[in-house]
C-alpha positions in Angstrom: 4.3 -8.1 -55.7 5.2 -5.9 -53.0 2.0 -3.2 -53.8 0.0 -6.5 -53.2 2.1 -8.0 -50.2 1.2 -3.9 -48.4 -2.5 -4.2 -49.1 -3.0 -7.6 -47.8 -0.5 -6.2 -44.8 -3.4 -3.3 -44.6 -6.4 -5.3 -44.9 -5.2 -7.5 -41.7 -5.1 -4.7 -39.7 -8.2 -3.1 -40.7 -10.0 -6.5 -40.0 -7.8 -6.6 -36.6 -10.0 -3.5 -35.6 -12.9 -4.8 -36.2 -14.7 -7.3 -33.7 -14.1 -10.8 -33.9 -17.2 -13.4 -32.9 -15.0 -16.2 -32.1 -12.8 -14.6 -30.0 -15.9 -12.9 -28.5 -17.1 -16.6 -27.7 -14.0 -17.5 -26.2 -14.1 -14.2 -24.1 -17.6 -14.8 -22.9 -16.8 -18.2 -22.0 -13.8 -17.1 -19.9 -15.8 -14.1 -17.8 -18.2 -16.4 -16.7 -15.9 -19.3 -15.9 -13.5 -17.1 -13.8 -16.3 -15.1 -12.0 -17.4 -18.5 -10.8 -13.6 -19.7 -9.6 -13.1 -16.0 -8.4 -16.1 -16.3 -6.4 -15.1 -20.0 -4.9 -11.9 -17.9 -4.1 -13.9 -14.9 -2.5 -16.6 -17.1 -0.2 -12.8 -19.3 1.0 -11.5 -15.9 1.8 -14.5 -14.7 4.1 -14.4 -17.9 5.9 -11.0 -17.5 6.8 -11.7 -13.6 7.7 -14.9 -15.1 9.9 -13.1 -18.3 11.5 -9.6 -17.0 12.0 -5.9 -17.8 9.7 -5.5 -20.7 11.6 -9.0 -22.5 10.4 -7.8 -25.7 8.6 -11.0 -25.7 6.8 -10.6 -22.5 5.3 -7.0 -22.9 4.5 -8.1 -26.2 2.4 -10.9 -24.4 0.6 -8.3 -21.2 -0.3 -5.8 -24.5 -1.3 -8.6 -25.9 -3.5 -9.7 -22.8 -5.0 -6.1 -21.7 -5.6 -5.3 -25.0 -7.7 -8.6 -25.1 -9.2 -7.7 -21.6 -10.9 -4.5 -22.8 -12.1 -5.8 -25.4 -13.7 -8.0 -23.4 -15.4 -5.5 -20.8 -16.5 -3.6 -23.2 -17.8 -6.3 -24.6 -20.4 -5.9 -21.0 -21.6 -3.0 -20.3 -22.3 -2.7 -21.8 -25.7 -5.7 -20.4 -27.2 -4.8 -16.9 -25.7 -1.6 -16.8 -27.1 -3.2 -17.9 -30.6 -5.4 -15.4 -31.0 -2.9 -12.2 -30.0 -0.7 -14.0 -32.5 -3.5 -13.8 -35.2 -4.4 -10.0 -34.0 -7.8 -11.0 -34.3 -10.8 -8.3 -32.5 -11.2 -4.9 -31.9 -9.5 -2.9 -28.8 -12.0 -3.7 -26.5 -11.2 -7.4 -27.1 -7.8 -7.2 -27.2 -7.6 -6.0 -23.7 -9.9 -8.5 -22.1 -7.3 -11.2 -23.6 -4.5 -9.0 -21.9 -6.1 -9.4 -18.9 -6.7 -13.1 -18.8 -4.5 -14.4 -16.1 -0.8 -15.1 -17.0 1.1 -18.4 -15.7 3.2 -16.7 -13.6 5.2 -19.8 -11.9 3.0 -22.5 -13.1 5.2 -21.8 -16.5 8.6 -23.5 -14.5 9.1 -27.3 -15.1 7.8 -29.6 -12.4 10.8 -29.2 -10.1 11.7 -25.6 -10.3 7.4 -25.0 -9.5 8.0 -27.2 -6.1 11.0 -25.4 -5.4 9.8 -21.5 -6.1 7.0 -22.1 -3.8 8.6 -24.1 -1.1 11.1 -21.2 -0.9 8.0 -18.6 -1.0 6.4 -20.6 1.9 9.8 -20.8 4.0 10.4 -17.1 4.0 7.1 -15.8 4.4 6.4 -18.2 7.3 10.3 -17.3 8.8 9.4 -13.9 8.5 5.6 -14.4 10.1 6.4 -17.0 12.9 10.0 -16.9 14.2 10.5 -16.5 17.6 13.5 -14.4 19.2 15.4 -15.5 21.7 14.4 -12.9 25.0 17.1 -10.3 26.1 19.6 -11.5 28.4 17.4 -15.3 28.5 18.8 -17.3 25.7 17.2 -19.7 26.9 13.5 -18.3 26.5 13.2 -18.4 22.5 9.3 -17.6 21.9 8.9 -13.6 21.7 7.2 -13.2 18.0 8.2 -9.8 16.3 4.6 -8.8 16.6 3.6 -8.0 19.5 5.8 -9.1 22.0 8.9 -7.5 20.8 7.7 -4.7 19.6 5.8 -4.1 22.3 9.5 -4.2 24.2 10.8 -2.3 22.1 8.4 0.6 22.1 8.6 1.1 26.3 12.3 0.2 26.5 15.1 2.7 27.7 17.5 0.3 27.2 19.6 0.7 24.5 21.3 -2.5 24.7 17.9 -3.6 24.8 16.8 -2.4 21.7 20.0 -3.1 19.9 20.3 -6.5 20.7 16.6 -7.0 19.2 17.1 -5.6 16.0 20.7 -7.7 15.6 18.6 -10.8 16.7 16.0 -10.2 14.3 18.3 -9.7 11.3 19.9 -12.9 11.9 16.8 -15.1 12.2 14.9 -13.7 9.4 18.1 -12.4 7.0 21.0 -14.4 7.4 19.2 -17.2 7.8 17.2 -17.4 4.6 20.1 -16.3 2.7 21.0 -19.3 0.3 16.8 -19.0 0.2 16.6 -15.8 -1.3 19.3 -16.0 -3.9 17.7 -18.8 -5.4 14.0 -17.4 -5.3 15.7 -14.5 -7.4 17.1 -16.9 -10.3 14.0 -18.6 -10.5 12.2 -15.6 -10.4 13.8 -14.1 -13.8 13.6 -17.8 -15.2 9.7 -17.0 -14.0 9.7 -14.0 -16.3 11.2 -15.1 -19.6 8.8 -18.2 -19.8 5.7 -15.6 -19.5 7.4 -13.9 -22.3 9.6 -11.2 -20.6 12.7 -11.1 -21.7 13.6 -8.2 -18.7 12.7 -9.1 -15.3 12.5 -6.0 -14.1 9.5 -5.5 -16.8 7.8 -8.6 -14.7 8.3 -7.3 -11.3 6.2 -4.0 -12.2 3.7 -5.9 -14.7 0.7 -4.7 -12.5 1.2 -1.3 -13.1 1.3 -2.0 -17.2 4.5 0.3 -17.1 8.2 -1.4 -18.5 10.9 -1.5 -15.8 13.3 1.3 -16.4 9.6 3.3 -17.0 8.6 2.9 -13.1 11.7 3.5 -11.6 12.1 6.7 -13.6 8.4 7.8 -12.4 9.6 6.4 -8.8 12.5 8.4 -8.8 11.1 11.9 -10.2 8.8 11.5 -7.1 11.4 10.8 -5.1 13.7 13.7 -5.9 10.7 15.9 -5.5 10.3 14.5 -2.0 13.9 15.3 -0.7 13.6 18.5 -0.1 10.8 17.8 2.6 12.2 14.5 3.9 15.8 16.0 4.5 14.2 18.8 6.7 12.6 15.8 8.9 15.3 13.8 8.8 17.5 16.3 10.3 14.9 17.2 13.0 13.9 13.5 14.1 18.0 13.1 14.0 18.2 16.2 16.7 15.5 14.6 19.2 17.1 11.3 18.9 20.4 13.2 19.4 18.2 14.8 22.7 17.6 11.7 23.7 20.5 9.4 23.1 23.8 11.8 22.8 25.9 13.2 20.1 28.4 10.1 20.6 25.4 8.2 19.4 23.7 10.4 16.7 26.1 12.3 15.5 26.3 15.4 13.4 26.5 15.0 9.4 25.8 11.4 10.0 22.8 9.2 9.2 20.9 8.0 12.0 21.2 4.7 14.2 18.1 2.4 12.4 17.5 0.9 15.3 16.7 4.1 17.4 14.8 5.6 14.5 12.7 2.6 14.1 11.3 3.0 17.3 10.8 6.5 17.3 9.2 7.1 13.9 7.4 3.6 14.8 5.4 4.9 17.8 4.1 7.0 15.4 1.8 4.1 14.4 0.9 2.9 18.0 -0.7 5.9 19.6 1.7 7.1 22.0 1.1 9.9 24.2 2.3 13.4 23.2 4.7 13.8 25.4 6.8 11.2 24.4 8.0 13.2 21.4 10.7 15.6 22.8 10.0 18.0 19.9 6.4 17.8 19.0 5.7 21.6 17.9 3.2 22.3 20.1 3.6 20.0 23.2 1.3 22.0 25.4 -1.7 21.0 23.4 -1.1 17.5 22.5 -3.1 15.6 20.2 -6.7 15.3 19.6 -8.1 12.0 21.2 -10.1 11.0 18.5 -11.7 7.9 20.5 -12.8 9.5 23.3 -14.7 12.0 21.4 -16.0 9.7 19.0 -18.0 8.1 22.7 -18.7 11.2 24.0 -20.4 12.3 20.5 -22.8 8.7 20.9 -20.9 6.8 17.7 -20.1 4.1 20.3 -20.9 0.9 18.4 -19.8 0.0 14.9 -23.3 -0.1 13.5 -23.6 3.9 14.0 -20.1 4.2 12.5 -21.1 2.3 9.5 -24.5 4.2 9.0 -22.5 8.0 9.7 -20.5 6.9 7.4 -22.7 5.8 4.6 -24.8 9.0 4.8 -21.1 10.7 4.0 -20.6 9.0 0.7 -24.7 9.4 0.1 -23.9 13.0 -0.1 -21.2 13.0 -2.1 -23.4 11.5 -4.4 -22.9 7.5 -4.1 -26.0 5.2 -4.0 -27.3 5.0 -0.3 -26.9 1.6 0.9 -29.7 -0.7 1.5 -30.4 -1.6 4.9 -29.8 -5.8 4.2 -26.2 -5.0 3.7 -25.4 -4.1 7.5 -28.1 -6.7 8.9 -26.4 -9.9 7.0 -22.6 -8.1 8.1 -20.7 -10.4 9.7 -18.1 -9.4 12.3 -14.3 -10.6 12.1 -12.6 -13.3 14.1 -10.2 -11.3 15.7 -9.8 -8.7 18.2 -6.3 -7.9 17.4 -5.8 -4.5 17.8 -3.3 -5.4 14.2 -5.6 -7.4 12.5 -9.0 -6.7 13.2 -10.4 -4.3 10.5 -13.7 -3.3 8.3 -13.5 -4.9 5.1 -15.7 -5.2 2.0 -16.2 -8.2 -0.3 -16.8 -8.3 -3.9 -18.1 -11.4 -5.8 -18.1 -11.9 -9.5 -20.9 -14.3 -10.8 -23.0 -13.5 -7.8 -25.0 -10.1 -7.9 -24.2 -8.9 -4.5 -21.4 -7.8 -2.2 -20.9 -8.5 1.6 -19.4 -6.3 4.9 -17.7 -7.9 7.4 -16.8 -5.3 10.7 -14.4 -5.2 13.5 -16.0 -4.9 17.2 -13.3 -2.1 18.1 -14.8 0.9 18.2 -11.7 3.6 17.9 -10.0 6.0 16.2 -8.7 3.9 14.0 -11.6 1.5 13.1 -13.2 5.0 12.6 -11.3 6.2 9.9 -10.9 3.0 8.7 -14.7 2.6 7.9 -13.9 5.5 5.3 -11.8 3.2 3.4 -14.0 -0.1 3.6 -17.1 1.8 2.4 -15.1 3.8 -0.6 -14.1 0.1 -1.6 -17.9 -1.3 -1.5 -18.7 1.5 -3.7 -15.7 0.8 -6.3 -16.4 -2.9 -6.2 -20.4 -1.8 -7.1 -19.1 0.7 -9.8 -16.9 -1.4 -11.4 -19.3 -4.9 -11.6 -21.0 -2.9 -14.6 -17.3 -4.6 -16.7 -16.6 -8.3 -16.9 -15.1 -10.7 -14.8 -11.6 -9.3 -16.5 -11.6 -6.1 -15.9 -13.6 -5.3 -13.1 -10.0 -5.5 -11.1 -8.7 -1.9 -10.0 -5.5 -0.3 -12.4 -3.2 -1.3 -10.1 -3.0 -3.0 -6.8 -4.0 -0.4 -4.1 -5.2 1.7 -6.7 -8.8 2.3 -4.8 -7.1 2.1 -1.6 -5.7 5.4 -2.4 -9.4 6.7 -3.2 -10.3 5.2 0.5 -7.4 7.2 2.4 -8.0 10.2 0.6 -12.1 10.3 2.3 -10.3 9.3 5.1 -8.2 11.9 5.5 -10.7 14.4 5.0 -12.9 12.7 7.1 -10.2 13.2 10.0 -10.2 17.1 9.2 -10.6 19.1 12.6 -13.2 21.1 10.1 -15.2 17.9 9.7 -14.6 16.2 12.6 -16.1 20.1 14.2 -19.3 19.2 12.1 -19.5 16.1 13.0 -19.8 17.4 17.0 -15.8 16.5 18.0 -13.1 18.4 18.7 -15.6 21.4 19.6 -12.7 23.5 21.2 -11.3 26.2 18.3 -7.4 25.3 19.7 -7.9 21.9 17.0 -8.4 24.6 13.8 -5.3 26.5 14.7 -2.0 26.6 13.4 0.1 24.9 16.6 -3.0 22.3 16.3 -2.5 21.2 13.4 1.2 21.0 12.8 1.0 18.2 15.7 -1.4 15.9 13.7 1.0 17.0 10.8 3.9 15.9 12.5 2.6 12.3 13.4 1.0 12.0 10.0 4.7 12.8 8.2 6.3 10.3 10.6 3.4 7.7 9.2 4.2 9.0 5.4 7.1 10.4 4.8 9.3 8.2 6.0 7.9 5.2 4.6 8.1 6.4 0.8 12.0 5.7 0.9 11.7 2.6 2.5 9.7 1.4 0.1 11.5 2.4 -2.8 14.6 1.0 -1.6 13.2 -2.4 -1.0 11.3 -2.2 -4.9 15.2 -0.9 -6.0 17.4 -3.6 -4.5 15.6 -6.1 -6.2 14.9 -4.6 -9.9 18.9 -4.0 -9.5 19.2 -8.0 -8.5 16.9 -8.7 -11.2 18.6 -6.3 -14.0 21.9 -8.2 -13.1 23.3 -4.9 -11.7 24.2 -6.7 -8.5 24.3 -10.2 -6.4 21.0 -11.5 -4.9 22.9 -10.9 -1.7 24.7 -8.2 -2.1 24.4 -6.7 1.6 26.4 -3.6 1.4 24.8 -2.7 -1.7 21.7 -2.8 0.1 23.1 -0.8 2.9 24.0 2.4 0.4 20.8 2.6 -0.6 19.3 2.6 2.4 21.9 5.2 4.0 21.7 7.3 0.8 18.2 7.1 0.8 16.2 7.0 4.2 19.8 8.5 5.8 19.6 5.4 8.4 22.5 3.2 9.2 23.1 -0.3 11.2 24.2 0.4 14.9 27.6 -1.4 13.3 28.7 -1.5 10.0 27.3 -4.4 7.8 29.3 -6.5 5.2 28.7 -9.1 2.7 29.0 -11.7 5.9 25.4 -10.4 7.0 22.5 -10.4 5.0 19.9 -7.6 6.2 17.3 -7.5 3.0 14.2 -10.3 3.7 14.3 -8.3 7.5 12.7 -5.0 5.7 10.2 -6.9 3.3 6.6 -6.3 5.6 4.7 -8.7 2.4 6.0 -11.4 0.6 9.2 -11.9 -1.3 7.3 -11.0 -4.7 5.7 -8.1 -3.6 6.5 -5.4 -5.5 6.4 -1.8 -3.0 5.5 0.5 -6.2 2.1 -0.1 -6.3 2.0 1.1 -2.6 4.5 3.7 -2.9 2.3 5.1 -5.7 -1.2 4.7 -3.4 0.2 6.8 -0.9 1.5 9.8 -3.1 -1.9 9.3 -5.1 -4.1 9.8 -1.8 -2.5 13.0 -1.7 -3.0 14.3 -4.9 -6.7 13.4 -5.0 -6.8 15.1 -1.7 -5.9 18.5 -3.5 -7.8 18.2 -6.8 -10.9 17.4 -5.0 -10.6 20.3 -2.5 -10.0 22.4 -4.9 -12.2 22.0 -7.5 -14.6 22.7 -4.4 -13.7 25.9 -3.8 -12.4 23.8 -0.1 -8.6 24.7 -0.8 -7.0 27.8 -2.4 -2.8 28.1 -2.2 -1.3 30.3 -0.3 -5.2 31.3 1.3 -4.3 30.5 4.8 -7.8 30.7 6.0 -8.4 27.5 3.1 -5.5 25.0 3.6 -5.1 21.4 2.7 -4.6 19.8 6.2 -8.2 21.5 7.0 -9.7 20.3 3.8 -13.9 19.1 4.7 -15.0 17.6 1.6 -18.1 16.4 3.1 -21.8 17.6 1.2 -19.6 17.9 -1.8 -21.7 16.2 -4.3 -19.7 16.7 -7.4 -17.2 14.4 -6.4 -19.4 11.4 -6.6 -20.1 11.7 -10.0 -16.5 12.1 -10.8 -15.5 8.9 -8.7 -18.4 6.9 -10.1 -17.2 7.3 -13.9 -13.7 6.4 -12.9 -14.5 3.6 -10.5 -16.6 2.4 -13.5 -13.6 2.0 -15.7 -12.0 -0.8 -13.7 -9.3 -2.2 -15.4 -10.6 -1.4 -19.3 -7.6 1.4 -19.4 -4.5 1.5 -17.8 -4.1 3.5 -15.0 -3.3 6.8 -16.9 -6.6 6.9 -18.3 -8.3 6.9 -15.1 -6.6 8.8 -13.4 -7.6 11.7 -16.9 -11.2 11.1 -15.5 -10.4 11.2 -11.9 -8.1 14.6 -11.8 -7.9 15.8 -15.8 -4.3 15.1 -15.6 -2.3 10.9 -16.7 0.5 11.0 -14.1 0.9 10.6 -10.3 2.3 13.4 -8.6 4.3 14.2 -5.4 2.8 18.1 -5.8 -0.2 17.3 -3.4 2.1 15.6 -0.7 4.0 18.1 -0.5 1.3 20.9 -0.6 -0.6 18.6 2.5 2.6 19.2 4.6 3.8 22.3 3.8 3.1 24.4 7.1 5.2 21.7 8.7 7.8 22.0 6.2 8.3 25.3 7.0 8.0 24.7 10.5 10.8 22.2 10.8 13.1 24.2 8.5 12.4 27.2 10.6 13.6 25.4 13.9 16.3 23.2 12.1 18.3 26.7 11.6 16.8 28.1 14.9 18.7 25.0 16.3 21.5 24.7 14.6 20.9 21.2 12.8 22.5 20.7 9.9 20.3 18.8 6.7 21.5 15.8 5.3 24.6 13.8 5.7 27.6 12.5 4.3 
């Protein structure tokens, strides 16, 4: 009985492994249903882009879309879940039905749905639209975060000022949505166990196909790898603050006031002048102003940008892009210097893709042409795979692909080709440990504020702590990013929803990986071009042109071909010949300024890390 009971057991699976037509039907049938909702979903989206996030119009179509989706999923779910029951089709089949969209919150009961996304909507819009009350005015209550107080912020001297602002903020976007939050949490593991996780934690990193305890590890190995690095630059930004502020404010051994450091590592993002860093390495030469070179060179409109640009990837190797594609662009709504960005669009049923451009013509709409072009070329590579797996591996997956061009792009080697930066000063060493300083401020203190805000809530999630556990929060983040409140912080406060930049369910891994994968694309691609060699000073990452290199496109294309077909580890086998994400070309990138700042943090007497 039991020699009969193993062959049937074997001739299931060898029929699992073989394709099934039915299921193919049923697969067919869903591609070309979604590629038509997807692309309701897209043309919504570009309409809100073109008219603004205020157009009621486009908000309704997004609405209609969205719902129409759902609906769709929903019919299904059932049949989905039959046939992985059954174990019916080949691999290749089996994965299109693992990427057929889950439930997600659609699986709660009628009132715990109303109440999961009323809560959504009241935290996001709290977090997007409060208003603060004005320094010193309580009775003017409109400043918004962005730009008005920031903007304060950034030029004040006041550190009563600045203080009160970051108290203010906490309490009208933490405190307040306390009770909020808490609840959001215990319907978001209820959320998980009716799409069939039993661990929450396993949900919250489903978009990387990786189990919970499986991320963190991979988070924290890159994190440890990163100390070393970040402590040096902690301990230096935690001397000019002491420069600035006083040792009775920053002191020694100590982590540093958040709300100091907040505004000095975030002028790093708003294109302050050199001189306001105290201890920029080379303060003498100051930074390259990309902008004013990029008139002076004739790249003055975005239309010349976008065609530069396009010969760039041409010569890697990419298709060169038909002329109708910039003639039917259309350009953004906004002007916000915030906002106002290059973006591509991909459409599923419909055999085409569209380019929509920001009127700012700067350094930053430069670069950021890099990264909307590298997109339109993924979005073209992978339309060659069905509606379900044309998606990237992960979220920000090809964004990493787009900041690696355009960090090479912003080269002093290229940018020299290109006819900017013509004085020799930009290729040497004081040179270029300034653009590494404010590119480490952009990167290297971010990564632990991410993963802090991704490990508070898989803890919350694991049952390891309360939803609102506020001093739990406040370790992490001191033993961490080595910040502290201006005061200590108990349970009475409630600090978290202040940090989270996206929505409540956004998970920070997928970005935190982007940003270390950028990196370690940057140094197989340079190398396997003969553009980098370690420890050849005359060939170093930083000054890395991969321009003309026309290997590299053949090498993208395959991978951006794969979409979503293989997990992540796969691609990233074609893309570098190696499965996992690592810190190595990070820390390679910044490694003059590494030993820069640990030169002049023992020329200066500042001690590393705190206690």
């Amino acid at each position: 009985m039991w020699i009969f009971a193993v062959l049937l057991l074997v001739g299931l699976t060898q029929a699992g492994s073989q394709p099934d037509a039915t299921l193919e039907r049923f697969l067919n049938e869903t591609n070309q249903q979604l590629a038509v909702i997807y692309d309701q979903a897209v043309l919504a989206q570009l309409l809100n882009e073109l008219r603004g996030p205020n157009d009621l119009v486009a908000l309704l179509e997004i609405e209609v879309t969205d719902d129409k989706l759902v609906k769709y999923v929903r019919t299904l779910t059932t049949r989905k879940a039959k046939f992985k029951r059954l174990g019916l089709g080949d691999s290749r089949q089996r994965r299109l039905l693992d990427k057929i969209p889950q439930l997600g919150y659609e699986a709660l009961s009628g009132r715990d749905l109303k109440l999961v996304y009323a809560l959504a909507s009241s935290m996001s819009d709290n977090y997007h639209n409060v208003k603060l009350c004005a320094y010193k005015q309580p009775g003017n209550c409109t400043l918004r975060l962005i730009p008005e107080v920031q903007s304060i912020v950034q030029g004040s001297r006041d550190l009563d000022e600045i203080e009160y602002y970051w108290f203010e903020w906490r309490s009208r976007t933490g405190l307040a949505t306390r009770s909020q939050f808490v609840d959001f949490m215990d319907l978001y593991k209820k959320t998980a166990q009716l799409n069939g996780y039993p661990r929450a934690e396993d949900y919250w990193f489903r978009s990387l196909e990786l189990k919970g305890q499986e991320t963190m590890n991979l988070l924290d190995r890159i994190m440890h790898g990163l100390r070393p690095l970040f402590l040096q630059f902690h301990a230096h930004v935690r001397g000019s603050l002491r420069k600035m502020h006083g040792e009775h404010l920053v002191p020694r051994n100590r982590p540093y006031p958040q709300h100091l450091a907040e505004v000095f590592i975030g002028n790093a993002f708003r294109r302050v002048e050199a001189e306001w860093y105290v201890d920029l390495p080379s303060p003498e030469i100051g930074l390259a102003n990309i902008t004013q070179e990029l008139h002076r060179r004739g790249l003055s409109t975005t239309q010349r940008v976008f065609w530069n640009v396009a010969e760039y990837f041409r010569a890697l190797g990419f298709p060169q892009l038909e002329n109708s594609l910039w003639t039917y662009a259309q350009k953004v709504s906004s002007d916000d210097d915030d906002r106002c960005w290059h973006k591509a669009w991909r459409y599923y049923a419909l055999p085409r893709t569209n380019f929509t451009y920001c009127p700012l013509n700067d350094e930053e709409r430069f670069f950021n042409m890099f990264e909307a072009q590298s997109d339109l070329q993924y979005y073209r590579a992978a339309s060659i795979q069905p509606t379900l797996l044309q998606e990237e591996p992960f979220p920000n997956f090809s964004d990493a692909i787009g900041k690696c061009f355009s960090m090479a792009a912003s080269s002093p080697r290229f940018l020299r080709k290109l006819g900017m930066l013509r004085d020799n000063k930009w290729k040497e060493l004081p040179a270029r440990l300034n653009r590494l300083y404010i590119q480490g401020l952009r990167v290297v203190f971010l990564l632990p504020v991410f993963y802090v805000l991704d490990r508070y809530r898989v803890e919350v999630l694991a049952g390891h702590i309360k939803a609102d556990d506020n001093e739990a929060y406040w370790r992490l983040t001191e033993l961490y990013t080595g910040a502290a409140a201006p005061t200590k912080r108990t349970n009475e406060q409630f600090d978290v929803p202040a940090k989270l930049l996206m929505e409540v369910d956004d998970q920070y891994a997928s970005n935190f990986l982007s940003i270390v994968l950028q990196f370690q694309l940057l140094k197989h691609f340079c190398t396997i071009t003969g553009q980098f060699e370690m420890g050849n000073p005359r060939k170093p990452l930083d000054m890395c042109d991969l321009s003309d290199q026309r290997g590299i496109g053949e090498i993208l294309k395959r991978a951006m071909s794969l979409g979503s077909s293989v997990h992540y580890r796969e691609v990233l086998k074609v893309l570098l010949g190696e499965p996992e994400i690592s810190i190595d070309g990070l820390l390679t990138y910044f490694q003059p300024l590494q030993d820069w700042l640990q030169h002049q943090n023992q020329e200066n007497n500042l001690e590393v890390g705190w206690t």
